[in-house]
N, CA, C, O and CB atoms as a CASP TS submission, in Angstrom:
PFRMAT TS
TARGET T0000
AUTHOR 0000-0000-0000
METHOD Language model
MODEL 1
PARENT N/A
ATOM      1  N   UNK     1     -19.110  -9.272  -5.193  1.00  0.00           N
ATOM      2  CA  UNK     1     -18.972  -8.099  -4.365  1.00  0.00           C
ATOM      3  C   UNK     1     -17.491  -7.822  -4.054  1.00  0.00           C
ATOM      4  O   UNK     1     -16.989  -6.699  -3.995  1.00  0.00           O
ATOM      5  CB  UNK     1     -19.772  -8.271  -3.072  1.00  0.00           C
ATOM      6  N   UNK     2     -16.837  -9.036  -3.856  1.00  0.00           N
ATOM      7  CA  UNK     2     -15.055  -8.937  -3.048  1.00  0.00           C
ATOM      8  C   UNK     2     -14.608  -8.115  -4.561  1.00  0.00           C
ATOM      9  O   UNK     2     -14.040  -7.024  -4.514  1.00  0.00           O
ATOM     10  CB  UNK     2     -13.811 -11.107  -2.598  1.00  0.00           C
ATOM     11  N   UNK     3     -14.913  -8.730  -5.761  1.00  0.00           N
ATOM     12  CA  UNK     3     -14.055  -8.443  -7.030  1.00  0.00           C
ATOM     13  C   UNK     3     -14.428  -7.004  -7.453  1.00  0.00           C
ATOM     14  O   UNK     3     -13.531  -6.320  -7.947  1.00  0.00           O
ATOM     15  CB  UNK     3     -14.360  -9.543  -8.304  1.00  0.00           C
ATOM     16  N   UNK     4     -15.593  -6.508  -7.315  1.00  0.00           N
ATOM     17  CA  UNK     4     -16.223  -5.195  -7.194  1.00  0.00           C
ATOM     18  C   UNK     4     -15.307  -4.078  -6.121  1.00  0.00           C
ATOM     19  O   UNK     4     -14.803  -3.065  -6.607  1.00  0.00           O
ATOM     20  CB  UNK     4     -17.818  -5.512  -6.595  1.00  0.00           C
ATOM     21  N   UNK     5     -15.185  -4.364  -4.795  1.00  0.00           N
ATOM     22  CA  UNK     5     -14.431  -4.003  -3.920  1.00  0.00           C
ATOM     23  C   UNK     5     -13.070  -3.835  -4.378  1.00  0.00           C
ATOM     24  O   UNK     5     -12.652  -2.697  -4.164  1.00  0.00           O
ATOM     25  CB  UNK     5     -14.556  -4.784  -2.963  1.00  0.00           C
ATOM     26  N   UNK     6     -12.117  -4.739  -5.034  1.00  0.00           N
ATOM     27  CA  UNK     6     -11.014  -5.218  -5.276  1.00  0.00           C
ATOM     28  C   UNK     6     -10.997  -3.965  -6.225  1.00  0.00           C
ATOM     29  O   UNK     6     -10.464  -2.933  -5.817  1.00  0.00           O
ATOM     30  CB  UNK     6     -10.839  -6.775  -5.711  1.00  0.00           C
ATOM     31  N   UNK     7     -11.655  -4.025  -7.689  1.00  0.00           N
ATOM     32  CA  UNK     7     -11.588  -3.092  -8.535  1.00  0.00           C
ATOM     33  C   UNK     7     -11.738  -1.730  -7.967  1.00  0.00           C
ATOM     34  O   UNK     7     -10.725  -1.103  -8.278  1.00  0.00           O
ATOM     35  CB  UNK     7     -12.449  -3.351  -9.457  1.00  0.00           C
ATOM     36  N   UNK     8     -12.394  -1.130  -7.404  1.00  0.00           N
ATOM     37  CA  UNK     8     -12.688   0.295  -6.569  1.00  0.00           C
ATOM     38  C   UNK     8     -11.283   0.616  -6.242  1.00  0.00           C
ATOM     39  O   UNK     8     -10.542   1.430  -6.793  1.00  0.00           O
ATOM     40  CB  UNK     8     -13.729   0.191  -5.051  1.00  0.00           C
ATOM     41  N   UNK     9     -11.001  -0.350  -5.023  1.00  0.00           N
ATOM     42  CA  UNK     9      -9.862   0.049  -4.038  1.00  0.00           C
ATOM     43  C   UNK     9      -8.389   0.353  -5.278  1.00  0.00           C
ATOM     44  O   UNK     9      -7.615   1.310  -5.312  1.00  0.00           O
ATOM     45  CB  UNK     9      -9.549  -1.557  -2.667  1.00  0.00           C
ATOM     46  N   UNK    10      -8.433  -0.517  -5.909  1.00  0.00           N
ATOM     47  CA  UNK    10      -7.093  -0.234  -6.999  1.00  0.00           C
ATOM     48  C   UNK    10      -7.618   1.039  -7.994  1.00  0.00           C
ATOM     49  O   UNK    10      -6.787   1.676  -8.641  1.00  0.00           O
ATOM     50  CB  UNK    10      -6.692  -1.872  -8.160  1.00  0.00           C
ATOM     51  N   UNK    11      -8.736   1.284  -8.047  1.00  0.00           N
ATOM     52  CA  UNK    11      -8.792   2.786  -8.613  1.00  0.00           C
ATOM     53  C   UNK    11      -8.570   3.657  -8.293  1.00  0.00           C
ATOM     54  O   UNK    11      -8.370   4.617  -9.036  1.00  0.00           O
ATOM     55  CB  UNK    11      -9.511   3.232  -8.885  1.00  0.00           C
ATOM     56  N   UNK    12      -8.488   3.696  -6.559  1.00  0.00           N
ATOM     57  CA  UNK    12      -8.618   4.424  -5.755  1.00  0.00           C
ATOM     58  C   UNK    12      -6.828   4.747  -5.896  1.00  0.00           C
ATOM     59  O   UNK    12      -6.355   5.810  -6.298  1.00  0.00           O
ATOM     60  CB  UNK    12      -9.450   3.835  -4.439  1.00  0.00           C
ATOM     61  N   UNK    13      -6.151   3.713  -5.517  1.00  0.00           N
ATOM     62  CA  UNK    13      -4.833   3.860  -5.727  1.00  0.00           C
ATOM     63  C   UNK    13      -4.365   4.172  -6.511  1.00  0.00           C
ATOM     64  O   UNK    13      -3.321   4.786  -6.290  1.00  0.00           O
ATOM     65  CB  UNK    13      -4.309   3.232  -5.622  1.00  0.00           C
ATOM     66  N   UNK    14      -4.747   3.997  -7.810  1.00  0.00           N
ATOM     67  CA  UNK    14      -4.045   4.642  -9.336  1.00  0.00           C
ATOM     68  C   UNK    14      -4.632   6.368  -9.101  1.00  0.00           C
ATOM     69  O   UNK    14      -4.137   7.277  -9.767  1.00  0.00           O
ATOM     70  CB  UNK    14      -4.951   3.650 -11.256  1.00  0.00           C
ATOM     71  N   UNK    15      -5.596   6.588  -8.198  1.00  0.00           N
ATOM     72  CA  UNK    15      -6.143   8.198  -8.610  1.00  0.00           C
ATOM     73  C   UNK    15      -5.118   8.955  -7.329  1.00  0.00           C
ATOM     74  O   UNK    15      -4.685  10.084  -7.100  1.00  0.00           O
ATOM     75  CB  UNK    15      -8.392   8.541  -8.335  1.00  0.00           C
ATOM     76  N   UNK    16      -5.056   7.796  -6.783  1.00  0.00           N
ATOM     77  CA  UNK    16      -3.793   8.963  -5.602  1.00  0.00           C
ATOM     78  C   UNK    16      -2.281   9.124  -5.880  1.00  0.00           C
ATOM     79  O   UNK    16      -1.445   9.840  -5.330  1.00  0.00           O
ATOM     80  CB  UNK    16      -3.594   8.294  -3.871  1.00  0.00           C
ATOM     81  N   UNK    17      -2.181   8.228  -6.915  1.00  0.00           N
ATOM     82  CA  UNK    17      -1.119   7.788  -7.355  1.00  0.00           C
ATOM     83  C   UNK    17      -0.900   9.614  -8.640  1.00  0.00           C
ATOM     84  O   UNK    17      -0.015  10.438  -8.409  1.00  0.00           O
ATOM     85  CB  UNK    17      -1.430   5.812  -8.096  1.00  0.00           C
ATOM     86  N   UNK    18      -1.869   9.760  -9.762  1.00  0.00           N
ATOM     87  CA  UNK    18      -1.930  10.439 -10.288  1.00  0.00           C
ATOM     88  C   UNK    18      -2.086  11.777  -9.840  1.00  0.00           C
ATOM     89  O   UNK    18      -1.382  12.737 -10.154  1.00  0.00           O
ATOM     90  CB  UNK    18      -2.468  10.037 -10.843  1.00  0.00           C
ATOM     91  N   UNK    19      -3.274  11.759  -8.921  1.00  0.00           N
ATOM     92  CA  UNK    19      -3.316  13.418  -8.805  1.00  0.00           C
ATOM     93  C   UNK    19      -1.778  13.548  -7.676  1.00  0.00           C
ATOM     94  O   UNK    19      -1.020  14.513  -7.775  1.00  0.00           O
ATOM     95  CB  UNK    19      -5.253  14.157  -7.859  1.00  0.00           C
ATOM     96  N   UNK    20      -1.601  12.691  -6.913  1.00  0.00           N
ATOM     97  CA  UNK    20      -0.098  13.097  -5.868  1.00  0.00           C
ATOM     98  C   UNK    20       1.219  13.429  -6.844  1.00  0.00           C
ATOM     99  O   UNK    20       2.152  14.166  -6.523  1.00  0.00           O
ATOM    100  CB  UNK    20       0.477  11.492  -4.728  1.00  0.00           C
ATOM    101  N   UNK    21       1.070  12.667  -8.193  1.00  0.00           N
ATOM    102  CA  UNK    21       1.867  13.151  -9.477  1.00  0.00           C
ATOM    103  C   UNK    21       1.860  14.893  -9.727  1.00  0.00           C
ATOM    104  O   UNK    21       2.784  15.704  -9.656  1.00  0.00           O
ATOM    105  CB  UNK    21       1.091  12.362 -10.883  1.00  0.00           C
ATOM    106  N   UNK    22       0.246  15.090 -10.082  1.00  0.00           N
ATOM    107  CA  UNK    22      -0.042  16.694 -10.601  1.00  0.00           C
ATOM    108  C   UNK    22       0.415  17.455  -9.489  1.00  0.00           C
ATOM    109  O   UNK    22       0.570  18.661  -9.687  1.00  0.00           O
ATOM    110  CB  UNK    22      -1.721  17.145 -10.942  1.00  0.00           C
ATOM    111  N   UNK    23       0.770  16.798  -7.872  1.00  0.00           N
ATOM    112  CA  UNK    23       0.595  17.957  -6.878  1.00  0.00           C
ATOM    113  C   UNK    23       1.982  18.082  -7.128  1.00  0.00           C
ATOM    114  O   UNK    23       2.540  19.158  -7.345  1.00  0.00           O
ATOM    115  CB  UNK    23      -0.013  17.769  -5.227  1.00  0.00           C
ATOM    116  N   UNK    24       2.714  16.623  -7.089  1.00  0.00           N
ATOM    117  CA  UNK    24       4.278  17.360  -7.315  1.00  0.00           C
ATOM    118  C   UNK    24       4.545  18.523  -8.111  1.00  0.00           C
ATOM    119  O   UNK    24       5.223  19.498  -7.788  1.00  0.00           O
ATOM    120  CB  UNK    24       5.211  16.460  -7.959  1.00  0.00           C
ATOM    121  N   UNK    25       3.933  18.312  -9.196  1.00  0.00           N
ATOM    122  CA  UNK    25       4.257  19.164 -10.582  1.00  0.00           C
ATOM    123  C   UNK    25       4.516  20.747 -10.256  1.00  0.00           C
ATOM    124  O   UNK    25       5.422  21.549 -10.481  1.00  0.00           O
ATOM    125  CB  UNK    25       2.861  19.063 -11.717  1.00  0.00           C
ATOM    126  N   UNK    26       2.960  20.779  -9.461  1.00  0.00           N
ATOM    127  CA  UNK    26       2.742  22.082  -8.855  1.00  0.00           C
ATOM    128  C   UNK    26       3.700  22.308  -7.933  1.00  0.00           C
ATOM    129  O   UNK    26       4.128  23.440  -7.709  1.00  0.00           O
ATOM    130  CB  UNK    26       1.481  22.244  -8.252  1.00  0.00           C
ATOM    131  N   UNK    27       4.057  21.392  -7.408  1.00  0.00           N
ATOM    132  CA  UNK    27       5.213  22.089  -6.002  1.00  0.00           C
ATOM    133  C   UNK    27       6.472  22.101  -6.461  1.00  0.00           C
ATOM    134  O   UNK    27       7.317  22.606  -5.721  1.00  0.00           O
ATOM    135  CB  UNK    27       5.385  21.137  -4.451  1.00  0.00           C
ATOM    136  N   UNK    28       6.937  21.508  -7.893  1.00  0.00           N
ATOM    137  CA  UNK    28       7.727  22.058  -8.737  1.00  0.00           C
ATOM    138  C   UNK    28       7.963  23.446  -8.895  1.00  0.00           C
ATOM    139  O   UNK    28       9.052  23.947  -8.615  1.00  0.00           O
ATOM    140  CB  UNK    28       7.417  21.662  -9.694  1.00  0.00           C
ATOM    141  N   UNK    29       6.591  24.371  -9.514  1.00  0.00           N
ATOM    142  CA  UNK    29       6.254  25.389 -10.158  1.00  0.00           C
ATOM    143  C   UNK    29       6.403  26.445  -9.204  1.00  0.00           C
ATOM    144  O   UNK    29       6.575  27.587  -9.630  1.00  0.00           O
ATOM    145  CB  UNK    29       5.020  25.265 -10.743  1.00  0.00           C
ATOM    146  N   UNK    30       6.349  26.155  -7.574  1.00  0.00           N
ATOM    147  CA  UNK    30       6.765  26.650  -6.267  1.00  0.00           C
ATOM    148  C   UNK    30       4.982  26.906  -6.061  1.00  0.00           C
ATOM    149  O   UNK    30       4.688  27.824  -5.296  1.00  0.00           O
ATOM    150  CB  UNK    30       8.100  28.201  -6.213  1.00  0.00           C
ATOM    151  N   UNK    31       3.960  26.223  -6.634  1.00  0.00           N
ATOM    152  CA  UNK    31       3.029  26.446  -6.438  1.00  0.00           C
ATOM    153  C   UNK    31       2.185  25.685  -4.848  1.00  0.00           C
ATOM    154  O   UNK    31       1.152  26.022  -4.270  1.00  0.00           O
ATOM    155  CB  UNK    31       2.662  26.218  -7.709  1.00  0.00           C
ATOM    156  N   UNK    32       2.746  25.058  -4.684  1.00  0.00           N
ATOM    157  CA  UNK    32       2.594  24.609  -3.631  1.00  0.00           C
ATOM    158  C   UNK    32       3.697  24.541  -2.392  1.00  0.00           C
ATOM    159  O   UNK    32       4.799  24.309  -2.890  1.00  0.00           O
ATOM    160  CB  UNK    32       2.195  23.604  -3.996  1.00  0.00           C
ATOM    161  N   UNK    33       3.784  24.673  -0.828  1.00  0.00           N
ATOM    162  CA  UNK    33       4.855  24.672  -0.124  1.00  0.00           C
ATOM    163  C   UNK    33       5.540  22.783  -0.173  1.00  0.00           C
ATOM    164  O   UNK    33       4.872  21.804  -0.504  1.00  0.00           O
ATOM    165  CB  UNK    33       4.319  25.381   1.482  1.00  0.00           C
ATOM    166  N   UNK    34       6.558  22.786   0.131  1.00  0.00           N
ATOM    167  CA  UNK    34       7.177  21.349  -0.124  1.00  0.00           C
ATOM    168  C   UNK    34       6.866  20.685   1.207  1.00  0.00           C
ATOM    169  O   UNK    34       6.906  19.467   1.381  1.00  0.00           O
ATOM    170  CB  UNK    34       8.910  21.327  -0.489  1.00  0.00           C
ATOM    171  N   UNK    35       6.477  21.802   2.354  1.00  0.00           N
ATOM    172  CA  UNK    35       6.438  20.778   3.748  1.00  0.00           C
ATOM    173  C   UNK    35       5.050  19.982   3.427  1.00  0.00           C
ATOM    174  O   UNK    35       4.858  18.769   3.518  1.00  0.00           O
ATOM    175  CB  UNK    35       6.327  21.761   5.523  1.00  0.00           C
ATOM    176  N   UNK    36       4.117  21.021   3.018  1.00  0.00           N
ATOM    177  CA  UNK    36       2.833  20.002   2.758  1.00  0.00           C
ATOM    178  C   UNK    36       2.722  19.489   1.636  1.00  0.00           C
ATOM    179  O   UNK    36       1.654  18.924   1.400  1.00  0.00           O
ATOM    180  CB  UNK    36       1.575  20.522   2.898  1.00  0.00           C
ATOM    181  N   UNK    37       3.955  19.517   0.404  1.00  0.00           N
ATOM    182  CA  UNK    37       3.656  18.296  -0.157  1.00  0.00           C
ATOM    183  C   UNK    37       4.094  17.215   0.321  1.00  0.00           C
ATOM    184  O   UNK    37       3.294  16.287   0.212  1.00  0.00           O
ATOM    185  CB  UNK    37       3.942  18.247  -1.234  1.00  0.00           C
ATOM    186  N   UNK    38       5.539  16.848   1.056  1.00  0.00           N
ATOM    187  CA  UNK    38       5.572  15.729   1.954  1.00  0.00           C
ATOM    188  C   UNK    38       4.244  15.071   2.372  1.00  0.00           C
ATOM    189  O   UNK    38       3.809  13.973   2.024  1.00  0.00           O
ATOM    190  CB  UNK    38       6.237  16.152   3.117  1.00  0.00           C
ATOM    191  N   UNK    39       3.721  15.947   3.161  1.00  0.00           N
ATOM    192  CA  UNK    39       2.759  15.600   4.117  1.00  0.00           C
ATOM    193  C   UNK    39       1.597  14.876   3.171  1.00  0.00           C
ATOM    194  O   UNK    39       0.724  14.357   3.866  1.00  0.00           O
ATOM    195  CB  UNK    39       2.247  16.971   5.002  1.00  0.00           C
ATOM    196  N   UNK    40       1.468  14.782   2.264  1.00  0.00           N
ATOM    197  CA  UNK    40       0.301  14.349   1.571  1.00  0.00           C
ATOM    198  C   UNK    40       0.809  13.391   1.003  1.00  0.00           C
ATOM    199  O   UNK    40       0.245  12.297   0.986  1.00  0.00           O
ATOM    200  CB  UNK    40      -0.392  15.212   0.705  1.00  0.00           C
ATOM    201  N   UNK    41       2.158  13.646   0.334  1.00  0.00           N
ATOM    202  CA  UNK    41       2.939  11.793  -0.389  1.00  0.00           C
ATOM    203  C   UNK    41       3.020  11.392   0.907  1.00  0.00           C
ATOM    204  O   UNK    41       2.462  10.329   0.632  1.00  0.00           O
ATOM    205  CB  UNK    41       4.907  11.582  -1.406  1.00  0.00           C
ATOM    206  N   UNK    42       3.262  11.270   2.343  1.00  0.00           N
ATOM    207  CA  UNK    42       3.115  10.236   3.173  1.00  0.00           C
ATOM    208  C   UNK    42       1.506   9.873   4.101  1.00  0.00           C
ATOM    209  O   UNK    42       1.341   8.921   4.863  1.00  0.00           O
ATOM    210  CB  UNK    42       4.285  10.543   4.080  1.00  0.00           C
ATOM    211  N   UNK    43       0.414  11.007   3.725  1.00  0.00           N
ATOM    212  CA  UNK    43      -0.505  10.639   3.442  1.00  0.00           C
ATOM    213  C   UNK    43      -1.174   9.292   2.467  1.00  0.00           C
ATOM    214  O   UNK    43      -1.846   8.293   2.726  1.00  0.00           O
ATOM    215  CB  UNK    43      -0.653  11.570   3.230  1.00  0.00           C
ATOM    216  N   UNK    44      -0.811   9.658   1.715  1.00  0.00           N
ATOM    217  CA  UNK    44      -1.158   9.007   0.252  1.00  0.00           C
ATOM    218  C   UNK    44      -0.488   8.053   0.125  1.00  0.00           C
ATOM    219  O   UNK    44      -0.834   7.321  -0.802  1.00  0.00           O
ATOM    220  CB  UNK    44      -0.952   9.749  -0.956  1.00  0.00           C
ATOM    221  N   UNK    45       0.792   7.588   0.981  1.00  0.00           N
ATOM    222  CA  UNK    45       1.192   6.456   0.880  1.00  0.00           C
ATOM    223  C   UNK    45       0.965   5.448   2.083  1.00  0.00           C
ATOM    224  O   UNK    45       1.198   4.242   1.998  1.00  0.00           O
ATOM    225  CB  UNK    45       2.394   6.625   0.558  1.00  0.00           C
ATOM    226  N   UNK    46       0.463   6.114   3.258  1.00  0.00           N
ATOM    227  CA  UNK    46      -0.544   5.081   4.431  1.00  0.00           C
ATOM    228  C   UNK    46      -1.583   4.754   3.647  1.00  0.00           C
ATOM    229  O   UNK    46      -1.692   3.534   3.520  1.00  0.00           O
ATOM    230  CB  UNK    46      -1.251   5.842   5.954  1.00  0.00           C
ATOM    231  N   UNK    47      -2.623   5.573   2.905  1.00  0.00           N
ATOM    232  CA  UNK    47      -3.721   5.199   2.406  1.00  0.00           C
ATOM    233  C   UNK    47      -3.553   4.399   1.125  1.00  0.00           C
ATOM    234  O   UNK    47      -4.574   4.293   0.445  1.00  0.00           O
ATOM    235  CB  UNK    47      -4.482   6.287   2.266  1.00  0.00           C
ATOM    236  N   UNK    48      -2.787   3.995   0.813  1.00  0.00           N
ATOM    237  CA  UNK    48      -1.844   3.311  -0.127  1.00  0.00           C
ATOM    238  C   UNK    48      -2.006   1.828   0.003  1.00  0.00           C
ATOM    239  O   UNK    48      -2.729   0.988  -0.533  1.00  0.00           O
ATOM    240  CB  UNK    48      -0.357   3.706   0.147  1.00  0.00           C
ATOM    241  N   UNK    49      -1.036   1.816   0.940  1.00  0.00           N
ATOM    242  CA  UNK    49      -0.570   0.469   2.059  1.00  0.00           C
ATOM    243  C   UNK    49      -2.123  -0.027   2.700  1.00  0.00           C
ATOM    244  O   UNK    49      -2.594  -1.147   2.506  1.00  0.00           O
ATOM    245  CB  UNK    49       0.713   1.160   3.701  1.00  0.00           C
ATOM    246  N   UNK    50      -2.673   0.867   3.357  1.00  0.00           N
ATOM    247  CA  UNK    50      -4.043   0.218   4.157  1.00  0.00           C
ATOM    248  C   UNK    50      -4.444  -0.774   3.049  1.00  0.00           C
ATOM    249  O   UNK    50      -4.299  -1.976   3.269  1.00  0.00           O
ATOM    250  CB  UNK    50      -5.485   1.457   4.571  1.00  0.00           C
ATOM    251  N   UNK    51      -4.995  -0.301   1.739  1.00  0.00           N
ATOM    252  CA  UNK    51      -5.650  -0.055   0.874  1.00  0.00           C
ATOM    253  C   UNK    51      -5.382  -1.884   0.225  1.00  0.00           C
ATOM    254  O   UNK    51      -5.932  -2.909  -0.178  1.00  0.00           O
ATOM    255  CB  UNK    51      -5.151   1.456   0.075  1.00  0.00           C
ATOM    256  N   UNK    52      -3.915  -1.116   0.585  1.00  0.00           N
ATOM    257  CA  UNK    52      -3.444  -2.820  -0.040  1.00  0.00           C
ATOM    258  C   UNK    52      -3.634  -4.047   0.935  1.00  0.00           C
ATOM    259  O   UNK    52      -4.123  -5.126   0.600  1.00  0.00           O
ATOM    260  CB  UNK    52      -1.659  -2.926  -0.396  1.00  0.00           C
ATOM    261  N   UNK    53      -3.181  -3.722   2.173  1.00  0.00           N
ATOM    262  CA  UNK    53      -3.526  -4.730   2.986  1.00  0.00           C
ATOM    263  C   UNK    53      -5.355  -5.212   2.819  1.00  0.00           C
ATOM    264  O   UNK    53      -5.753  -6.376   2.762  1.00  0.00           O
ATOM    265  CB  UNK    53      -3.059  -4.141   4.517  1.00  0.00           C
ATOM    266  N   UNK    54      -5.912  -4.420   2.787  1.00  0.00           N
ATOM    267  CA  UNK    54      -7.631  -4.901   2.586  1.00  0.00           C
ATOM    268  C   UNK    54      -7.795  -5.490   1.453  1.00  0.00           C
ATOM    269  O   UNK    54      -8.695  -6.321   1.575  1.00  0.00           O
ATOM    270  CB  UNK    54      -8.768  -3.741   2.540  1.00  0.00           C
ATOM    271  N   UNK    55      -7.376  -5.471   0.426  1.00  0.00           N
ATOM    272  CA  UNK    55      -7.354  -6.085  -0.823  1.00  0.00           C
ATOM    273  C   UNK    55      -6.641  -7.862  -0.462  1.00  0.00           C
ATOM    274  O   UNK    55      -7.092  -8.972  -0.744  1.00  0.00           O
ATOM    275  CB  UNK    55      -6.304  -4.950  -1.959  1.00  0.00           C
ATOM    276  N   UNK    56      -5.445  -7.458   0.224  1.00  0.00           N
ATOM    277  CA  UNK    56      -4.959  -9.059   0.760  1.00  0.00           C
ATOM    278  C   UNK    56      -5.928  -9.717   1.385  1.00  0.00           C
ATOM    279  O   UNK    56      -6.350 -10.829   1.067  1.00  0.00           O
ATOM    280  CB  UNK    56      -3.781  -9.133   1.817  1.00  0.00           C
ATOM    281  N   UNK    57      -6.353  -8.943   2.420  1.00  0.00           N
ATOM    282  CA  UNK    57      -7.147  -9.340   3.809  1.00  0.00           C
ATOM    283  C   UNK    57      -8.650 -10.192   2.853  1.00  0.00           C
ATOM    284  O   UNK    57      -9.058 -11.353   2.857  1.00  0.00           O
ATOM    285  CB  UNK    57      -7.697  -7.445   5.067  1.00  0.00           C
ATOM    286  N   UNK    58      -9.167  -8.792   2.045  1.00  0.00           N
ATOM    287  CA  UNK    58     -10.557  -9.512   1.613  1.00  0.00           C
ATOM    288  C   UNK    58     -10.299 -10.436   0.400  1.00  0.00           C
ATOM    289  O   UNK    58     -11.221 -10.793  -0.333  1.00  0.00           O
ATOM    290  CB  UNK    58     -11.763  -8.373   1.168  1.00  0.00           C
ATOM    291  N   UNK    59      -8.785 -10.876   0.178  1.00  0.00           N
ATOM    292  CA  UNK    59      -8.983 -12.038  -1.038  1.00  0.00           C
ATOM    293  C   UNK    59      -9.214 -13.022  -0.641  1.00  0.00           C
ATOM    294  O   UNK    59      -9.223 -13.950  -1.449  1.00  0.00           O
ATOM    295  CB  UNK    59      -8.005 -12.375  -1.900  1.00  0.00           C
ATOM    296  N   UNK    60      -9.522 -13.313   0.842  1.00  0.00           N
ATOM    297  CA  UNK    60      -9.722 -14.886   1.131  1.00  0.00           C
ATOM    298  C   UNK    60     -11.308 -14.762   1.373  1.00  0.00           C
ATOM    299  O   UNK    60     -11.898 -15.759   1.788  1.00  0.00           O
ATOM    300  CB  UNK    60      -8.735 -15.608   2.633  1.00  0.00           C
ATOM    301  N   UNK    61     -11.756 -14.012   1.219  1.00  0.00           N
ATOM    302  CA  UNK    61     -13.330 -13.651   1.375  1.00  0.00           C
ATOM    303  C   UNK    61     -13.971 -14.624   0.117  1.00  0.00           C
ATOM    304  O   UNK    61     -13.250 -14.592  -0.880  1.00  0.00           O
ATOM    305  CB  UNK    61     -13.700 -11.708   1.118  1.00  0.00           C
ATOM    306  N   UNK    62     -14.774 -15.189   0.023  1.00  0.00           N
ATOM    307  CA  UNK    62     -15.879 -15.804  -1.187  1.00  0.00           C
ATOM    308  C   UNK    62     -16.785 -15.128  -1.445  1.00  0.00           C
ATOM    309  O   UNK    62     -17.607 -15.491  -2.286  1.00  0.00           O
ATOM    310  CB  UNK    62     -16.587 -16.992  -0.974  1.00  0.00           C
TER
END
């Protein structure tokens, strides 16, 4: 179940990792405003960090 968990949560991070990539792109293109793309790369990088700490937290889990 922990290694199941483990795998999810790091998918989870590679998909925020990617689409927060495509949003830049767009806020490149002026398609998006730059205040709320901030706001979502430091979104996306608390949910990041949590993400990781639970992965630490539940590796001592059996």
């Amino acid at each position: 179940m922990v290694a199941r968990l483990h795998s999810n949560l790091h998918n989870v991070t590679q998909n925020i990792y990617h689409v927060t990539r495509l949003m830049e792109s767009d806020a490149d293109d002026g398609n998006l405003d730059k205040g709320q793309m901030e706001k979502i790369k430091n979104d996306a990088e608390s949910i990041t960090v949590a993400t990781v700490r639970l992965i630490y937290m539940t590796s001592k889990l059996k």
